[in-house]
C-alpha positions in Angstrom: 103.8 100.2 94.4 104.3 99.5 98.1 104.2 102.3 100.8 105.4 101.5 104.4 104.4 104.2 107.0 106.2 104.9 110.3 105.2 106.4 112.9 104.2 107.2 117.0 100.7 107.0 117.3 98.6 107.3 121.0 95.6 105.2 120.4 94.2 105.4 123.6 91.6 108.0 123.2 90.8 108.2 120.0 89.2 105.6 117.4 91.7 104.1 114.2 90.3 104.3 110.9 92.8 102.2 108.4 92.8 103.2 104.5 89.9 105.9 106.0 89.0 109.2 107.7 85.7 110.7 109.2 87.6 114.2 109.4 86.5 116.9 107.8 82.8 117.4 105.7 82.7 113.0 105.7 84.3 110.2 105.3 87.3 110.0 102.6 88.9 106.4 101.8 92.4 105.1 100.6 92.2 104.1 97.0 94.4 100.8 96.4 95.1 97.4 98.4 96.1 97.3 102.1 97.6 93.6 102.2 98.1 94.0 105.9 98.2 96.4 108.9 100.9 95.5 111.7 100.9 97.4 115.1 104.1 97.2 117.0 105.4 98.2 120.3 108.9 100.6 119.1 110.0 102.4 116.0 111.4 100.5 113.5 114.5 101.4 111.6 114.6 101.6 107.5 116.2 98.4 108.0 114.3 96.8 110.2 111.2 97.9 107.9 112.5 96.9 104.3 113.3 93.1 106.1 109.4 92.9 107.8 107.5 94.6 105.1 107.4 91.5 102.8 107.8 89.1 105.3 105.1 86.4 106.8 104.6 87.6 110.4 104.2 84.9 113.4 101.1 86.4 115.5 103.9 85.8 118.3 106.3 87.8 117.6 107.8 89.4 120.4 106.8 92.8 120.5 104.3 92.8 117.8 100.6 94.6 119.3 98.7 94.1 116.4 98.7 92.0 113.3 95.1 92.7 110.9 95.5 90.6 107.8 92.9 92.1 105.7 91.9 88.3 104.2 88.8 87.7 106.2 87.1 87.7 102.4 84.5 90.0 103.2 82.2 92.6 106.1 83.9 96.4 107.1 86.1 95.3 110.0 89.1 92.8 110.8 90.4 91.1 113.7 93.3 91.2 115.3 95.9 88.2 114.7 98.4 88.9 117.1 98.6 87.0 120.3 99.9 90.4 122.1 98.5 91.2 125.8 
């Protein structure tokens, strides 16, 4: 099953947990696969979303803040692909 989320998010004082959460009584995780994370700078339309969702990202895609691939093969964190300023 695939799930694509959309949404506004402000980042900028606050830390991102993805497939996680420290709220509440501990930490609670996502159970399934995250095959990639992708951070952009607008809304995208239903569209828009079904014709990225299973397509191969260029890190230089116009627009595009953040691309995290999830295939670094191992460790708790991921970097961040995109070539975004």
């Amino acid at each position: 099953m695939t799930k694509t989320l959309n949404f506004c998010l402000d980042i900028r004082n606050f830390e991102i947990w993805i497939g996680g959460s420290s709220e509440g009584n501990g930490a609670s995780f996502f159970t399934g696969l995250i095959d990639d994370v992708r951070v952009w700078n607008k809304l995208h339309s239903a569209t828009e979303i079904n014709l990225l969702r299973t397509s191969v990202i260029d890190p230089h895609t116009a627009g595009l803040l953040g691309l995290y691939r999830f295939d670094e093969g191992k460790g708790s964190s991921v970097g961040n692909s995109s070539t975004a300023s």
